[in-house]
C-alpha positions, 0 to 999 in steps of 0.5 A: 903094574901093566895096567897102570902103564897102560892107564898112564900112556892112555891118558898121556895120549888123550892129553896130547890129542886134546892138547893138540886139537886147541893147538890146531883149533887155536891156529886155525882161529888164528889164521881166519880172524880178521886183524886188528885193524881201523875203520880205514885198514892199514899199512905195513912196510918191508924193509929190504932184508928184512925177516919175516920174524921181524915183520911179524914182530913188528906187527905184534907191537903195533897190536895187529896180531897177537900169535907172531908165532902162528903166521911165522909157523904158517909162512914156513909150513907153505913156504913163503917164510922166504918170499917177502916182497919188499915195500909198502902194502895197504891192508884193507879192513877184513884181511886176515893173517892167511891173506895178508901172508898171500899179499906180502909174498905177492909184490903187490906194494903201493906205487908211487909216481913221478913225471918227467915232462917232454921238454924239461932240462936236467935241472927240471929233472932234478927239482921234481926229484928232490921235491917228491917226498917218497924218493929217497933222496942220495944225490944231494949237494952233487953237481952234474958230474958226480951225478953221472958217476953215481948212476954208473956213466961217468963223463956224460953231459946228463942233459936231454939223457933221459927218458921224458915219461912217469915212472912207478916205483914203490916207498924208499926208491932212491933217486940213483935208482930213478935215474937208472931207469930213465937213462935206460929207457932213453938208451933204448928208444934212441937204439931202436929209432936209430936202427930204423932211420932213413939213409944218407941224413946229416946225423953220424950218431945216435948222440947226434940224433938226441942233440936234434930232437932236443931242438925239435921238442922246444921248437914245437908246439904241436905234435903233429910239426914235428916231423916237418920242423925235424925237415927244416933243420935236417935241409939245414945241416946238408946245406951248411945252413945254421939251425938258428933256432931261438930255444938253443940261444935260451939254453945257452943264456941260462939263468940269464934269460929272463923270458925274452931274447934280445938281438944282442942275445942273438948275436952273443956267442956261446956253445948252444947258440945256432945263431952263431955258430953252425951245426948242432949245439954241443949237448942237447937242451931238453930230453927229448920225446920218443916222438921228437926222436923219430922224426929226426931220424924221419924228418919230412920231406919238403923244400921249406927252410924256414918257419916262424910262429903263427901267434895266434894261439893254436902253436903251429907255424907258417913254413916258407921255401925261401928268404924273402917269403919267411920275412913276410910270414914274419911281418905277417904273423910276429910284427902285426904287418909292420915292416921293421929290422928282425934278425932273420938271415940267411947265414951260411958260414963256418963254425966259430 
């Protein structure tokens, strides 16, 4: 009888083992065989809370693997059952269920990319947003001031409070999520410029600051202006002149603008038009460029408090000292030499 136990646990035993070693053989198999992918490989997103089982299910019924029990079993023995990274990932041809473990818990997703351009108003912010298929789009149908309070400032003016740049972001980034960083990175470069500025300008606040760069951004053509155009109009603001920049009377037109200003457009008063009323507009009219800001903040020193556009092409500007040499420069580089009325004025008065 003893025998037999002994026979019986001996071939219980070699069953075990052999039963064990196509387990592990079958495992390891498994792990190092390549998934069942297309000449192009694949793809695979992870949805925010979602499980590794659920993934590995999902994977199964799209018959790239075929054992969702073997990776989910390997995920837990080397602990990464709890780090998936969500978004999407690309699966090249030749990944195997052990690489594509690494990749899943490696945060490397695919990106996609939006840019906003130095320059654009909020309204251009939004249509590149609402346009790019891979944001998720929340915000739909929302004016201005819901907008503010759904990324977390309520009561801000959204114009120019964001931070022209191209942002990454992975599948499914919701467009609250892309404002939020924008708006940060503005509130960051506007701090850090503001820390640094030079004493005794006619700014009071970084808000004012931003207002003015926004002006300096639309008024340039070329980068290297801006710190020179920034000290026309910070002269400007010591001496009670008005900015009279003509983008501000843009701005202000709205969808009234139709590519020209007229005199009567300079003339009609509104929030933002610096022909008519002194000091800075009331918000800005475009984000600003980090560069724009700090030349605000660093304007140029000079005595020029006027400039008009060369129209020859190259987006630079003819600066004058004075009245009389700036309806030159005006007759010179705008009327092709003909003397005729234009709206330049000296224009010193109070604020309407």
């Amino acid at each position: 009888m003893k025998k037999l136990i002994i026979k019986a646990v001996i071939i219980n035993t070699l069953v075990i083992g052999l039963v064990a070693g196509w387990f592990i053989l079958d495992y390891q198999e498994f792990l190092s065989t390549p998934l069942k992918l297309g000449e192009q490989g694949g793809s695979l997103f992870v949805k925010k809370g979602a499980s590794f089982r659920s993934v590995t299910n999902d994977l199964k019924k799209r018959k790239i693997i075929s054992s969702p029990k073997y990776l989910v079993w390997h995920a837990r023995l080397t602990g990464k059952a709890n780090k998936l990274h969500v978004g999407e990932y690309i699966i090249p041809k030749g990944t195997t269920p052990r690489t594509l473990l690494h990749l899943l818990v490696s945060g490397k997703v695919k990106n996609y990319s939006v840019t906003f351009v130095e320059g654009w108003t909020f309204k251009q912010m939004l249509v590149a947003i609402n346009n790019h298929p891979e944001i998720k789009q929340t915000l739909t149908g929302l004016n201005k001031k819901q907008i503010m309070e759904k990324i977390g400032k309520p009561g801000l003016d959204p114009e120019g409070r964001f931070f022209p740049d191209t942002y990454q972001f992975p599948k499914d980034f919701t467009d609250v999520e892309i404002l939020k960083r924008a708006y940060r990175l503005m509130e960051e470069k506007l701090n850090e410029e503001w820390a640094k500025r030079e004493k005794n300008l006619p700014i009071k606040t970084p808000y004012e600051a931003l207002i003015l760069a926004s002006v300096v951004e639309r008024e340039t053509g070329t980068a290297s202006e801006r710190r020179t155009i920034a000290g026309v109009f910070i002269r400007r603001l010591r001496i009670g002149m008005r900015l009279q920049s003509d983008p501000t009377v843009i701005y202000g037109m709205g969808d009234a603008y139709k590519g020209n200003i007229r005199r009567k457009d300079l003339r009609k008063d509104t929030a933002h038009n610096t022909y008519t009323r002194a000091g800075l507009p009331i918000t800005p009219i475009a984000m600003p460029s980090g560069k724009a800001i700090e030349a605000v903040l660093h304007p140029e020193p000079g005595k020029s408090l006027y400039f008009v556009a060369r129209g020859d092409g190259s987006g630079t500007h003819k600066f004058s000292d004075n009245l009389r040499q700036h309806n030159n420069a005006v007759i010179k580089h705008q009327l092709k030499g003909r003397k005729r009325p234009f709206s330049s004025y000296p224009g010193k008065s109070k604020k309407k």
